[in-house]
PALUMGU-558241 format. One record per residue: z, x, y of N, C-alpha, C in turn. Coordinates in Angstrom, 2 decimals. Each point is the difference from the previous one (the first is absolute). Layout:
PALUMGU-558241
Z	X	Y	Z	X	Y	Z	X	Y
...
***
This chain:
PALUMGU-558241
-19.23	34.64	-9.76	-0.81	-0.83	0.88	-0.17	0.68	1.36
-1.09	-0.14	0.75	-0.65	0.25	1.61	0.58	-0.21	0.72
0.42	0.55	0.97	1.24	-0.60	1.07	-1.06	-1.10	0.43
-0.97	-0.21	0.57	-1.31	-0.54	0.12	-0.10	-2.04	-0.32
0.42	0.57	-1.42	0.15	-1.20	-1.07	1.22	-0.61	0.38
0.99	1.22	0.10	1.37	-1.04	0.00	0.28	-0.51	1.71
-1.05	0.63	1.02	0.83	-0.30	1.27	-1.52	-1.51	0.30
-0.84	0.20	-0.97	-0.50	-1.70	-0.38	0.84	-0.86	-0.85
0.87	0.02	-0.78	0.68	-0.87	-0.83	0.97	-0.28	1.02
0.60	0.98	0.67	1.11	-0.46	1.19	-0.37	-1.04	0.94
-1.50	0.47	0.96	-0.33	-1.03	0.61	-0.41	-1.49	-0.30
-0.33	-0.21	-1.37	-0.31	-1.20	-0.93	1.61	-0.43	0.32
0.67	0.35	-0.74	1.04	-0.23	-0.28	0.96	-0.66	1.56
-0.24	0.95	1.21	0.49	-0.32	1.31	-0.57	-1.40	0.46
-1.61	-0.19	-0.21	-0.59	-1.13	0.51	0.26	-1.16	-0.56
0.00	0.20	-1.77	0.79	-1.71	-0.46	1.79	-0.15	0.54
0.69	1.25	0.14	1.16	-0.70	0.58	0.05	-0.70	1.34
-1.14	0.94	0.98	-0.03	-1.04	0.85	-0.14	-1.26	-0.06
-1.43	0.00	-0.43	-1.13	-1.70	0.30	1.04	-0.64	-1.03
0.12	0.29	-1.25	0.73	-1.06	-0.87	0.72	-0.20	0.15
1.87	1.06	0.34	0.64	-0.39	0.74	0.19	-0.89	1.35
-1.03	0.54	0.73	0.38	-1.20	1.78	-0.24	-1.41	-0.75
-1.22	-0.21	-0.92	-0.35	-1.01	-0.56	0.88	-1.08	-0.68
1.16	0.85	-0.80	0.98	-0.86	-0.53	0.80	0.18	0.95
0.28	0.44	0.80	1.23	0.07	1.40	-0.44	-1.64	0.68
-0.70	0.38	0.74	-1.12	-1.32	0.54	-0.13	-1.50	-0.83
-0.04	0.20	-1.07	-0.09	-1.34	-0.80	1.38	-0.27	-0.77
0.49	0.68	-0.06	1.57	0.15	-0.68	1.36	-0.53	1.28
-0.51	-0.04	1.39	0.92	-0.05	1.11	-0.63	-1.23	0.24
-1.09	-0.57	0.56	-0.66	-0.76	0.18	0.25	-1.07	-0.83
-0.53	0.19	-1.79	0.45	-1.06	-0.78	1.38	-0.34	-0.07
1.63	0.95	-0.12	1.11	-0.20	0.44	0.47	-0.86	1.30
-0.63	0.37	0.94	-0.06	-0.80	0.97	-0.18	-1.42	0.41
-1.18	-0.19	-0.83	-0.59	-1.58	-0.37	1.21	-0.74	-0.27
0.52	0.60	-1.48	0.82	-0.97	-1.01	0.97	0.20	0.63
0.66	0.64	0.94	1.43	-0.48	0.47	-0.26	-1.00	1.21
-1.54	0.14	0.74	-0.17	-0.88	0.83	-0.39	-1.31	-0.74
-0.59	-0.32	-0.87	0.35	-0.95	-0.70	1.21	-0.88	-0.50
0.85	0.72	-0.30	0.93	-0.09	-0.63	1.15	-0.61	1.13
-0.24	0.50	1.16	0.83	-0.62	1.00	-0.52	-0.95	0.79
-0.45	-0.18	0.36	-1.60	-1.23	0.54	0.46	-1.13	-1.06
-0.08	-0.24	-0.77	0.68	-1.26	-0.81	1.10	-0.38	-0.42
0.22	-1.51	0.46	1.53	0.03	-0.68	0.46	0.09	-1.00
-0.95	-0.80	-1.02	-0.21	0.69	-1.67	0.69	0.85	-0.35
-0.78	1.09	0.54	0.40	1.04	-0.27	1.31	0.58	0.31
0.45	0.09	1.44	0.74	0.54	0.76	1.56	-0.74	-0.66
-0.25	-0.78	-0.77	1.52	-0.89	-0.55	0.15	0.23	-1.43
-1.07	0.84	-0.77	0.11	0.43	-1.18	0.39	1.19	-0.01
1.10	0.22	-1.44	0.47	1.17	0.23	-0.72	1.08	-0.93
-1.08	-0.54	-0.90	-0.91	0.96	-0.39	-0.78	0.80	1.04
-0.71	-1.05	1.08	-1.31	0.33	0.88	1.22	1.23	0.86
1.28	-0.10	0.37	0.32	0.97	0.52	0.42	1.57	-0.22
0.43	-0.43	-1.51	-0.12	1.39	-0.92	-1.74	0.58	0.19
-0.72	-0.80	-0.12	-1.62	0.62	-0.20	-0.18	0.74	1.61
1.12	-0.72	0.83	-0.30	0.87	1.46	0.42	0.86	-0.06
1.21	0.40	-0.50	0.75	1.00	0.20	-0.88	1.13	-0.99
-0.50	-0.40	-0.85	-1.00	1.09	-0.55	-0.96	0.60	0.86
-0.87	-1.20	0.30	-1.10	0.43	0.70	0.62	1.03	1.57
1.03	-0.28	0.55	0.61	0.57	1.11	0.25	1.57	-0.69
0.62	0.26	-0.70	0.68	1.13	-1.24	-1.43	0.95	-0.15
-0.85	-1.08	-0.42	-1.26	0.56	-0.43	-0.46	1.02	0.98
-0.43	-0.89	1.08	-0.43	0.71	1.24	0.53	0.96	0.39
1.32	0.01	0.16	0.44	1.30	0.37	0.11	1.31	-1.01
0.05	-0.40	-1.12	-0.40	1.58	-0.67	-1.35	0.18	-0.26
-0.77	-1.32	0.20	-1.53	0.51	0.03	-0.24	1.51	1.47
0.34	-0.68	0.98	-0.18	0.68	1.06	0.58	1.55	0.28
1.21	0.08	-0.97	0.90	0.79	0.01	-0.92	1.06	-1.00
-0.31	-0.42	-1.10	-0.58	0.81	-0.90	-1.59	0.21	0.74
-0.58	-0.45	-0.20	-1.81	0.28	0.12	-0.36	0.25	1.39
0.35	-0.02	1.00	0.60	0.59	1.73	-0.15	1.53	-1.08
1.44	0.77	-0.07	0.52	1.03	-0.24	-1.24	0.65	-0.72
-0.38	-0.87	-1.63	-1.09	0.55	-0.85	-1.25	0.26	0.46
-0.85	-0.67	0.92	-0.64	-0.17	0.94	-0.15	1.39	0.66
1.07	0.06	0.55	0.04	0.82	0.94	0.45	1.64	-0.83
0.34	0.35	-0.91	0.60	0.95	-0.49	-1.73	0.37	-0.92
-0.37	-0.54	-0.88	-1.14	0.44	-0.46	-1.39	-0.01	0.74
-0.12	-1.69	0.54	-1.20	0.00	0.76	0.01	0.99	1.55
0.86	0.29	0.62	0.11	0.35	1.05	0.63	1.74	0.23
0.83	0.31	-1.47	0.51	0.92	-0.29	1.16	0.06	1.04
1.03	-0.97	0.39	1.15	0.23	0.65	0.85	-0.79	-0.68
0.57	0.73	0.02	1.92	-0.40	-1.25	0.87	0.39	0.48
0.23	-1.28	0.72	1.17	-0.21	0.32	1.47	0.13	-0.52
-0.12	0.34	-0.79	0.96	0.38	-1.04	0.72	1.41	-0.23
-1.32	0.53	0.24	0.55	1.27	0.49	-0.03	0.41	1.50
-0.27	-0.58	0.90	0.76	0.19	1.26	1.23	-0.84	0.13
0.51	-1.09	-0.24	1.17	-0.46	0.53	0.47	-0.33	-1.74
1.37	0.64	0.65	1.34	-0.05	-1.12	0.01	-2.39	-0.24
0.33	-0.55	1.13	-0.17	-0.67	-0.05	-0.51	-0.76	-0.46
-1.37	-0.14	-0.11	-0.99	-0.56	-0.48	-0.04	0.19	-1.38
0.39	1.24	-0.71	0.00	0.86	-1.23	0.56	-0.88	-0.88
1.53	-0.74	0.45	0.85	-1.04	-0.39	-0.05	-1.28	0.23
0.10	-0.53	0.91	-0.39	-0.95	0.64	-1.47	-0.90	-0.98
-1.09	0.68	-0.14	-1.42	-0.58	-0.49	0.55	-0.47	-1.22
0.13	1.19	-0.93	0.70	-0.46	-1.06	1.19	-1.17	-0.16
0.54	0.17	0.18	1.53	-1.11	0.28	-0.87	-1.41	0.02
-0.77	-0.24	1.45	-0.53	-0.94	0.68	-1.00	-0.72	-1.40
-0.59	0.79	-0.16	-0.96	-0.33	-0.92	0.38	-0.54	-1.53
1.11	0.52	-0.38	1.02	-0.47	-1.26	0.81	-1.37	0.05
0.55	0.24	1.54	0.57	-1.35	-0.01	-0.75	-1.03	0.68
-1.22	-0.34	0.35	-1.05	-1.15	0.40	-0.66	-0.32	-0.96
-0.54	0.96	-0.98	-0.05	-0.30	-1.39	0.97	-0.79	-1.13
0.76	0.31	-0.04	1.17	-0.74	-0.31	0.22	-0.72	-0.05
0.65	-0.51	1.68	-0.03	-1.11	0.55	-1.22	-0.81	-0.17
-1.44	0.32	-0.02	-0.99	-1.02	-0.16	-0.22	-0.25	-1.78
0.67	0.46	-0.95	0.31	-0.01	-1.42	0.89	-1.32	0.00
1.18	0.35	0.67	0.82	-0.66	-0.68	-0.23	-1.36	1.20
-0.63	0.00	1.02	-0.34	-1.45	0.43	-1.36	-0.91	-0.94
-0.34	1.01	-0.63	-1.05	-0.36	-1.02	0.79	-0.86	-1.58
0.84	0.94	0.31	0.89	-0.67	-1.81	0.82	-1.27	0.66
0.46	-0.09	1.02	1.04	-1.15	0.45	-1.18	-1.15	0.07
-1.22	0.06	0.65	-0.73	-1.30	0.09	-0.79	0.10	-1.40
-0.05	0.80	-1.06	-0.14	-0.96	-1.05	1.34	-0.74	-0.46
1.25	0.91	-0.14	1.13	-0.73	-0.55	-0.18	-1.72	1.30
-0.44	0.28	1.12	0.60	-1.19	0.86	-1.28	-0.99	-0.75
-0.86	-0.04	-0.82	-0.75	-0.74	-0.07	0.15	-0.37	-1.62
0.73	0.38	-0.65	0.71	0.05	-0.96	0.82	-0.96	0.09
1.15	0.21	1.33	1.01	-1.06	0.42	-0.96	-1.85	0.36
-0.91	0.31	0.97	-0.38	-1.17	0.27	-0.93	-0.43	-0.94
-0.33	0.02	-0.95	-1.06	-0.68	-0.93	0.88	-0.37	-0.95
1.32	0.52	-0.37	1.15	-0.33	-0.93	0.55	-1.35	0.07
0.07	-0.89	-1.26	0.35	-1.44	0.24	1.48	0.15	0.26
0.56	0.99	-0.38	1.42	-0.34	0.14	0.45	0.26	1.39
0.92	-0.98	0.65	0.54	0.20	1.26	0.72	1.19	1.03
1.00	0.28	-1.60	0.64	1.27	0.81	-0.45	1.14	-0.22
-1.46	0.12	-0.55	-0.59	0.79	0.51	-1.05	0.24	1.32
-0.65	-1.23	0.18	-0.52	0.04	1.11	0.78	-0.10	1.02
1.37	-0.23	0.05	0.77	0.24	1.30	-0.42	1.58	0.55
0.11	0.80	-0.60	-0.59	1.27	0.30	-0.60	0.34	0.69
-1.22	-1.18	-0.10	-1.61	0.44	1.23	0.48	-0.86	1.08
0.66	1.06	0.80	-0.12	-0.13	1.23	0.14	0.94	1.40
-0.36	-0.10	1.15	-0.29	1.11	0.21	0.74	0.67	0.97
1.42	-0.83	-0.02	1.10	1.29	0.33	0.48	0.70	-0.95
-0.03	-0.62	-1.71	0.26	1.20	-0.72	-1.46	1.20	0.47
-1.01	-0.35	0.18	-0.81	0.70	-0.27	0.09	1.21	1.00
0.40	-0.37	1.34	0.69	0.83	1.28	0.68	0.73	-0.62
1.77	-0.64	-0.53	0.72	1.37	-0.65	-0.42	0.97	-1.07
-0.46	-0.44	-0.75	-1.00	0.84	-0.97	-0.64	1.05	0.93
-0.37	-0.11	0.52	-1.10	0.43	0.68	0.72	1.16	0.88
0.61	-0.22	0.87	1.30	0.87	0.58	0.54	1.04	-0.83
0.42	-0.53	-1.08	0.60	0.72	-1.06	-1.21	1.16	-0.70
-0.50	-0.62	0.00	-1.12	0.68	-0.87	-0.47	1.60	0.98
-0.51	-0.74	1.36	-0.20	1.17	1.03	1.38	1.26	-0.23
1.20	-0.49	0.41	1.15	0.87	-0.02	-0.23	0.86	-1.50
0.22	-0.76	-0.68	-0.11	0.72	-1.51	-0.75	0.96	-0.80
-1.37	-0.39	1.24	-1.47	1.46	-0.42	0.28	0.80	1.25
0.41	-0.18	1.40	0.33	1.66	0.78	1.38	0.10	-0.60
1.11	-0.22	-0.32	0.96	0.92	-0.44	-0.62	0.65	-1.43
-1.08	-0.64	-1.30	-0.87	0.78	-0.74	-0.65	1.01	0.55
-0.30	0.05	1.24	-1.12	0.95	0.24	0.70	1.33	0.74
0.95	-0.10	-0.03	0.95	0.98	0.98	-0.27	1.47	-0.83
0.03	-0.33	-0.99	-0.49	1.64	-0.69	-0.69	0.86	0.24
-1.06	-0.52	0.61	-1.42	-0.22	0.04	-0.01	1.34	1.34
0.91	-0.98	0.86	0.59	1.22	1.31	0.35	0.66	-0.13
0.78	0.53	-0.89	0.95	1.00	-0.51	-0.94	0.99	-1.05
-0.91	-0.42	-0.75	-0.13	1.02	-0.88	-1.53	0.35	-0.03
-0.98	-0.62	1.00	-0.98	0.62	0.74	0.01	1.00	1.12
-0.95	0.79	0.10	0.20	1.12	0.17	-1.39	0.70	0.41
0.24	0.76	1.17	-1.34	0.98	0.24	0.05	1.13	-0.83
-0.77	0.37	-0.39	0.51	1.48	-1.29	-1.45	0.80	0.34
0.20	1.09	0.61	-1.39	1.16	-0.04	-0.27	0.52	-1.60
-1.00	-0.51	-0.77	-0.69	0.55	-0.86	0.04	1.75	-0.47
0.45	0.84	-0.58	-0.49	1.28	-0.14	-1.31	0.24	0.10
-0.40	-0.88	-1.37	-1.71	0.17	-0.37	-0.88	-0.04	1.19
0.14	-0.85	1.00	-0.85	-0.46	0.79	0.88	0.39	1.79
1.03	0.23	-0.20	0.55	0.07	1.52	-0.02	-1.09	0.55
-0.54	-1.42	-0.21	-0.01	-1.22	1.02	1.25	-0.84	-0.15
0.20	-0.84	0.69	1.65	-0.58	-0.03	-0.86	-1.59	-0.37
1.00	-0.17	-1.14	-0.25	-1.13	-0.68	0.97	-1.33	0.03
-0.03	-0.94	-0.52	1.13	-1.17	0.25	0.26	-0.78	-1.40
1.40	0.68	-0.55	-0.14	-0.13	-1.77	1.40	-0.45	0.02
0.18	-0.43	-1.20	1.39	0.08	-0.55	1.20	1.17	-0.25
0.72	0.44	0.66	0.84	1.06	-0.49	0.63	-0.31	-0.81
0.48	-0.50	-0.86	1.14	-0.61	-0.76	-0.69	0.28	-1.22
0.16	0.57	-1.14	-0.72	-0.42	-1.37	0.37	-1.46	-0.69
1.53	-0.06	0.01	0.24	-0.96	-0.81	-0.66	-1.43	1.35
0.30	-0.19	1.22	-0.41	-0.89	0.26	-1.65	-0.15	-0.16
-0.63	1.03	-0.15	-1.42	-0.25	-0.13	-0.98	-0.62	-1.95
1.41	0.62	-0.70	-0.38	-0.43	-1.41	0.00	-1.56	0.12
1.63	-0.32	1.00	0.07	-1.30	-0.15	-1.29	-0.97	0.80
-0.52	0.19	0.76	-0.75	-0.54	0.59	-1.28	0.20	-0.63
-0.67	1.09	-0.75	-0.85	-0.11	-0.65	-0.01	-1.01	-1.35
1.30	-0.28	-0.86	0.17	-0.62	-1.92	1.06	-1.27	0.54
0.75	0.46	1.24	0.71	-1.60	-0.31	-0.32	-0.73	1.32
-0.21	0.10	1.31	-0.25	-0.57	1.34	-1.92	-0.42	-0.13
-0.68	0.96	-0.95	-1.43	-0.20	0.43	0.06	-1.28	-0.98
0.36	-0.05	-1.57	-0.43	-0.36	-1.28	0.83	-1.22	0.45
1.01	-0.39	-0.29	1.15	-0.79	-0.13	0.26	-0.93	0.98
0.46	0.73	1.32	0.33	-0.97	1.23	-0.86	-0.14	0.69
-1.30	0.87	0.19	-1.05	-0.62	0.81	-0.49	-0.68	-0.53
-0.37	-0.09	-1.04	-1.36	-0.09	-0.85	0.72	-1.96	-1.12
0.82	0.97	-1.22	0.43	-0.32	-1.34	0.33	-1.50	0.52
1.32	-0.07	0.47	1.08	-1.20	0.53	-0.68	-0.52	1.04
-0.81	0.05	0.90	-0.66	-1.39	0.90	-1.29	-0.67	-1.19
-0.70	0.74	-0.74	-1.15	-0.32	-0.91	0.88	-1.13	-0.77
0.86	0.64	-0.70	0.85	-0.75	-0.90	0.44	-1.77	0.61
0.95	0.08	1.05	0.35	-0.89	0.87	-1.06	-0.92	0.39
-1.22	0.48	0.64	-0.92	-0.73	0.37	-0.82	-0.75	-1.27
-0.23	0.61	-1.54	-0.33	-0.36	-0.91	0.44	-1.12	-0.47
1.34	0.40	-0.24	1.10	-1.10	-0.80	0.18	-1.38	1.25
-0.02	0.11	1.38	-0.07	-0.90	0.51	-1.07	-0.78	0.76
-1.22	0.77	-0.23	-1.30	-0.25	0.20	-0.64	-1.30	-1.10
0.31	0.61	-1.50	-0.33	-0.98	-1.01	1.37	-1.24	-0.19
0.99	-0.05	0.61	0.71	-1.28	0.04	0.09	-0.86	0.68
-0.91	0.46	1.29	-0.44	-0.68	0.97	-1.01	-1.10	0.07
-1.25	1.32	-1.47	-1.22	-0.87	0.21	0.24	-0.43	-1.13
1.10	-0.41	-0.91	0.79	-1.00	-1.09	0.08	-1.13	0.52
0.99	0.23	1.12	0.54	-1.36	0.71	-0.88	-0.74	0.95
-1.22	1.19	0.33	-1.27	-0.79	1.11	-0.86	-0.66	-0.84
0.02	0.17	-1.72	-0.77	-0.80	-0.53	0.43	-1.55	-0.45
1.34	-0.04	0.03	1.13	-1.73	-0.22	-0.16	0.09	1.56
-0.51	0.22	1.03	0.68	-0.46	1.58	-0.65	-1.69	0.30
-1.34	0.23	-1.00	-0.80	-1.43	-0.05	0.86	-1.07	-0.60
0.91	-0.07	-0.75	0.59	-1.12	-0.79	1.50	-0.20	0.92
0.24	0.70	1.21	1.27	-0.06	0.61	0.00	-1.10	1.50
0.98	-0.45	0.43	-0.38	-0.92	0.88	-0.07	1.07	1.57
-0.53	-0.01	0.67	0.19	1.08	0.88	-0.70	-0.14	1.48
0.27	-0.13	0.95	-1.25	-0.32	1.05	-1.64	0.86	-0.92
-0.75	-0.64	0.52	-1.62	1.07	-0.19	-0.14	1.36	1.47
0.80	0.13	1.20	-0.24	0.84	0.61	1.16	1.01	-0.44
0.71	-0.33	-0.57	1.04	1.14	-0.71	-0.50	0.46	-1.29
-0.54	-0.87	-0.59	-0.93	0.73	-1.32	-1.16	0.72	0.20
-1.06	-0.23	1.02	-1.23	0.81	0.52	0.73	1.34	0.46
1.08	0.02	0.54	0.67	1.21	0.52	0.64	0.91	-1.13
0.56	-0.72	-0.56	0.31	1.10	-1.58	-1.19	0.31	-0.72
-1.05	-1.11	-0.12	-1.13	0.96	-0.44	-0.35	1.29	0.29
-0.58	-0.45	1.54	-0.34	0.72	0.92	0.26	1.21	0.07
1.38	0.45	-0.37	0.91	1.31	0.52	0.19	0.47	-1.70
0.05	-0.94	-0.83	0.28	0.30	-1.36	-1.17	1.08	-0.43
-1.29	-0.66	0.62	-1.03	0.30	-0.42	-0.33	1.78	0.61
0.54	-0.17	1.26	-0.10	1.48	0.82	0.80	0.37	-0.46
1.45	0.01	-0.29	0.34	1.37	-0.49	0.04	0.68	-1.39
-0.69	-1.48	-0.92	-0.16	0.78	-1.35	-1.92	1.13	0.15
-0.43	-0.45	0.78	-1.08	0.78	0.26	0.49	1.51	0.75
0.52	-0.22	0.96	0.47	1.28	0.27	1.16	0.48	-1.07
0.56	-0.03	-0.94	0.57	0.50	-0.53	-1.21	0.71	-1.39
-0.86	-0.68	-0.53	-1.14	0.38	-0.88	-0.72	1.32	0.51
-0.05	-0.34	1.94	-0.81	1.63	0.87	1.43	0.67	-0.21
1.07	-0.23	0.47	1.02	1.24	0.56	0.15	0.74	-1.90
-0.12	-0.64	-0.68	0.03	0.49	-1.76	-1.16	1.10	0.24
-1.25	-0.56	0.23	-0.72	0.93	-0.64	-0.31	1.67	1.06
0.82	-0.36	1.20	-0.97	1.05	0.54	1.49	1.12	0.44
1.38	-0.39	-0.14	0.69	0.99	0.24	0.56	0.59	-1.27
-0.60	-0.36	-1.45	0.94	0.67	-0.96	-0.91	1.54	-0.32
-1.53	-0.13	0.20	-0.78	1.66	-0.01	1.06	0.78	1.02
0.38	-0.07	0.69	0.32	1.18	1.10	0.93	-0.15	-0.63
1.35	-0.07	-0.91	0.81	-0.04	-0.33	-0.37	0.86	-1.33
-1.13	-0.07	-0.94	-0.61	1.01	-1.03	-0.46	1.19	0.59
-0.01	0.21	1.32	-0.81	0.88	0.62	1.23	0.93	0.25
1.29	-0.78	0.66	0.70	0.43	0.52	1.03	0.86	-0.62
-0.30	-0.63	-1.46	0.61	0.87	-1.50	-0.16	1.12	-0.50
-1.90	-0.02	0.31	-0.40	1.16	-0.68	0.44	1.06	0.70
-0.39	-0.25	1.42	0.19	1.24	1.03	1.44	0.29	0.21
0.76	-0.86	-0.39	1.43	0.25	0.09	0.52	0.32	1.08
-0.10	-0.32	1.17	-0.08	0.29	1.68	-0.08	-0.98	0.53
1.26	-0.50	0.64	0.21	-0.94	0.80	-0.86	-0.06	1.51
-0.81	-0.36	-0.02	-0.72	0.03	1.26	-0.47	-1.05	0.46
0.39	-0.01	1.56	0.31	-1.55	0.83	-1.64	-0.41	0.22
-1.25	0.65	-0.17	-1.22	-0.04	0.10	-0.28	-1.81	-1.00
0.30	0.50	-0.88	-0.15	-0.93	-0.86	0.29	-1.65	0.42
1.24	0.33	0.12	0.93	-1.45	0.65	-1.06	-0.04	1.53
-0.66	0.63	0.40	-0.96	-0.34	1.22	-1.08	-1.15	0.26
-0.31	0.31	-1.97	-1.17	-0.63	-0.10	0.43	-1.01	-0.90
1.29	-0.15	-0.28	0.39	-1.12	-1.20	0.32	-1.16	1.63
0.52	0.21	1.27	0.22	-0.49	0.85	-1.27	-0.74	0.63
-1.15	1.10	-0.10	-1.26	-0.45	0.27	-0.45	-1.86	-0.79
0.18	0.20	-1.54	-0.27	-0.55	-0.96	1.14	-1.23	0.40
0.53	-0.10	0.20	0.88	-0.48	0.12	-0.28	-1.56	1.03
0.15	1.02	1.48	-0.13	-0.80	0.95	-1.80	-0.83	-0.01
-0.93	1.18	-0.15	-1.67	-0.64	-0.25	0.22	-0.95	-0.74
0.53	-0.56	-1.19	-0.12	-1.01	-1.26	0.56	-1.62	0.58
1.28	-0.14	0.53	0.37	-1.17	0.33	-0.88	-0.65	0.61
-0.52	0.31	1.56	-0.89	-1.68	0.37	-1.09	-0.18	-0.36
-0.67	1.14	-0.62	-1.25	-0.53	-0.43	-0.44	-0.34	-1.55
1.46	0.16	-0.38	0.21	-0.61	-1.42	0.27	-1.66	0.14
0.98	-0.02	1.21	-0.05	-1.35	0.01	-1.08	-0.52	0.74
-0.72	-0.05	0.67	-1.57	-0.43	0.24	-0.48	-0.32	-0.98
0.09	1.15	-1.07	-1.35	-0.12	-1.10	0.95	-1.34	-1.15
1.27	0.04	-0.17	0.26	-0.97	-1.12	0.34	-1.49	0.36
0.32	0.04	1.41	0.45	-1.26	0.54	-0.58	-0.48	0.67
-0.64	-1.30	-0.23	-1.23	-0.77	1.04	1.43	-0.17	1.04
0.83	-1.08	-0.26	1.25	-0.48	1.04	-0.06	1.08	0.77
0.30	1.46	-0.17	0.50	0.99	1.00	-1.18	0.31	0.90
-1.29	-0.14	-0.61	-1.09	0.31	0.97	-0.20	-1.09	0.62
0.35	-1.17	-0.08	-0.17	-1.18	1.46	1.32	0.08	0.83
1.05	0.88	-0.72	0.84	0.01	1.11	-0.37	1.20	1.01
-0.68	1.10	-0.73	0.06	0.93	0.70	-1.39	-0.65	1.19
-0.88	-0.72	-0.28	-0.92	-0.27	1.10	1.21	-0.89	0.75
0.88	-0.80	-0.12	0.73	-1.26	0.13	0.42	0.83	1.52
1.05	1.52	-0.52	0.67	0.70	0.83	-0.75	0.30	1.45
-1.54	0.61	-0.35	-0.39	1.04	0.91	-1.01	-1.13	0.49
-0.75	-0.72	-0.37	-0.74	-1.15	0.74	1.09	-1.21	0.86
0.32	-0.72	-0.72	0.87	-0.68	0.50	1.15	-0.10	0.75
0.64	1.31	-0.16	1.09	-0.05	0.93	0.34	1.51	0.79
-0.33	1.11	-0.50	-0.23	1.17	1.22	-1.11	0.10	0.54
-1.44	-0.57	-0.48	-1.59	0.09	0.79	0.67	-1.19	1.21
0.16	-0.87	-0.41	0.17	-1.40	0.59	0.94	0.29	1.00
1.40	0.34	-0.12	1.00	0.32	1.16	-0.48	0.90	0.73
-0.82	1.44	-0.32	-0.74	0.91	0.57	-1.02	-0.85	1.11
-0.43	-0.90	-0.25	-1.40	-0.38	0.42	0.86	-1.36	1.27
0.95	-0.89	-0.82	0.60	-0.32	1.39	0.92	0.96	1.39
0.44	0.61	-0.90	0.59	1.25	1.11	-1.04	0.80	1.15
-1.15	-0.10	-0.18	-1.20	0.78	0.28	-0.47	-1.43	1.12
0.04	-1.20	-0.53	-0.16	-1.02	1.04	0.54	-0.74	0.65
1.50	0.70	-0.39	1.69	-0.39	1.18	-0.33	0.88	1.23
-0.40	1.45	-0.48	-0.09	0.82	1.05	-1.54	-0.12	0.77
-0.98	-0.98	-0.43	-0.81	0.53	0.83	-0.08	-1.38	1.15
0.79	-0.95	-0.12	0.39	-1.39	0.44	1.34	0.38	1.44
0.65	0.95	-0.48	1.12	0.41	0.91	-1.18	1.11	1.23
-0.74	0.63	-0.62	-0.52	1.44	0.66	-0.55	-0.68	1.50
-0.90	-0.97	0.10	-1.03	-1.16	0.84	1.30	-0.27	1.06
0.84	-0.84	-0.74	0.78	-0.32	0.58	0.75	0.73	1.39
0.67	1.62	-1.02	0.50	0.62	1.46	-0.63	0.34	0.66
-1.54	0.27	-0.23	-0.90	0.80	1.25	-0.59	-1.25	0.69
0.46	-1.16	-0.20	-0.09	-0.95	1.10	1.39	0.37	1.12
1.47	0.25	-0.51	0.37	-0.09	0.94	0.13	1.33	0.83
***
C-alpha cells in the first residue's frame, strides 16, 4: 500500500476517535451525571438500597469513562501517550480503569441480587435490602478491587520496542498477562457478573410477577417495579455489548487496556438513557428533579438575591 493511502486511513481513523470519542465522553459524563443527580434529589430513591448500588455504578462508571477515552482521545486522535511519557500514568490508567470497572460490575450484580431480596415474599430475606448493608458491601467491595488491582502496578511497564524503538506501556509478566487475557478477561470480568446478574435478574422478574397478589403499600410496589424493570434492562445492554471485546480479546491474545476503554464507554453511555427510554415513572422524575426542584430553587435563589441587592444600595 501508498504511504499516501495509509497516512489517509490514519487521518480517518484520528478524526472518528476524536468526534466519536468527545461524543461518548460528553454524553456518557453528562448522562452519569443526571442519574446520580436523580438518584439523590429523591427520597425514594436515596433510602433504597438498590437506587444506591445503581449510584455507585454510575459514579465507577464515570470515572473510568474519563480515565479511559481522555487518554484514547488523546493518544490516537491527538497522537500523545501518555503512557509513554510518565511511568506513572503507564500503571496507574490501567489499575484505575480495572478497578472502576469492577467496582461498577459488581454494584451492578448487588442491585440485581438487592432486587431479588425486595420482591422476595419471604422475610428473612428481604431483611437484606437495606441500605447500610448496602454501604458495607459497598466498602468492601471498593477495598477488595484496589488490593485486585495492585498487580496491575507491579507488572506494567514502559518497555522500548526493538522493531520500532518507541517506548510502549505493556505487560511484563507472561504468566500474569496469559492470566488476564483466558481467566481475568473471560471469567471474572466478563463470565461470573453475566452469570450472577442472570440467575438473579430472572428471580426477580419471578417474584415481580406474584408482587400483584401480595399485600404491600402501592408506593413500595411502583418502586420495585420501577428499579426491577431498570436493571433487568440494563443487564440485557451490559450482555450484549461487553462479551464481543472479550471474542476480540481472545483472538488477539493481548491483553490491552484499549479495549476496557471502550467497554467503560459502553458502559457508562447505556444507564440513563436506558432508563428514560423504558421507564415512564423515571422520566417524570427526571423532569420532577430538574423542573421542580433545582430550576425552581435556582430561580428563587436568583430572586433572594435580587430583593437583598435594592436593598443595600439604599443604605
Amino acid at each position: 500500500m501508498s504511504s499516501s493511502y495509509m497516512s489517509r486511513l490514519d487521518f480517518i481513523s484520528q478524526q472518528i476517535t476524536i468526534y466519536l470519542g468527545l461524543t461518548i465522553l460528553i454524553a456518557g459524563v453528562i448522562g452519569g451525571c443526571l442519574t446520580v443527580l436523580i438518584f439523590l434529589s429523591l427520597r425514594t430513591f436515596r433510602e433504597s438500597s438498590c437506587a444506591f448500588y445503581l449510584i455507585i455504578m454510575s459514579i465507577f462508571n464515570i470515572c473510568a469513562l474519563i480515565m479511559g477515552l481522555t487518554s484514547q482521545i488523546s493518544s490516537i486522535g491527538f497522537s500523545i501517550d501518555w503512557t509513554q511519557t510518565s511511568l506513572f500514568f503507564c500503571k496507574f490508567r490501567v489499575f484505575f480503569i480495572i478497578v472502576s470497572i469492577m467496582i461498577s460490575l459488581t454494584s451492578m450484580c448487588m442491585a440485581t441480587i438487592d432486587q431479588y431480596w425486595a420482591t422476595c415474599h419471604r422475610p428473612q430475606w428481604q431483611r437484606f435490602c437495606n441500605i447500610k448493608l448496602a454501604h458495607r458491601i459497598t466498602i468492601i467491595s471498593i477495598i477488595g478491587w484496589i488490593l485486585y488491582g495492585i498487580p496491575c502496578l507491579i507488572y506494567y511497564d514502559q518497555v522500548i520496542l526493538i522493531s520500532t524503538g518507541q517506548v510502549t506501556c505493556i505487560v511484563t509478566n507472561a504468566a500474569f498477562q496469559w492470566y488476564l487475557v483466558y481467566v481475568a478477561n473471560i471469567i471474572i470480568y466478563r463470565l461470573i457478573p453475566l452469570i450472577i446478574m442472570f440467575v438473579f435478574g430472572l428471580l426477580a422478574y419471578y417474584n415481580l410477577q406474584k408482587i400483584a397478589f401480595r399485600t404491600i403499600p402501592i408506593v413500595r410496589r411502583q418502586l420495585d417495579k420501577q428499579l426491577t424493570t431498570m436493571v433487568l434492562i440494563q443487564i440485557g445492554f451490559t450482555s450484549f455489548t461487553i462479551w464481543p471485546y472479550a471474542i476480540v480479546n481472545i483472538i488477539i491474545s493481548y491483553s490491552d487496556l484499549n479495549e476496557d476503554s471502550y467497554i467503560a464507554a459502553q458502559l457508562e453511555l447505556s444507564p440513563f438513557y436506558i432508563y428514560l427510554c423504558v421507564s415512564e415513572r423515571f422520566r417524570r422524575q427526571f423532569m420532577h428533579v430538574l423542573i421542580n426542584i433545582h430550576l425552581r430553587q435556582w430561580q428563587r435563589r436568583n430572586v433572594a438575591v435580587n430583593q437583598v441587592m435594592p436593598e443595600a444600595l439604599q443604605k
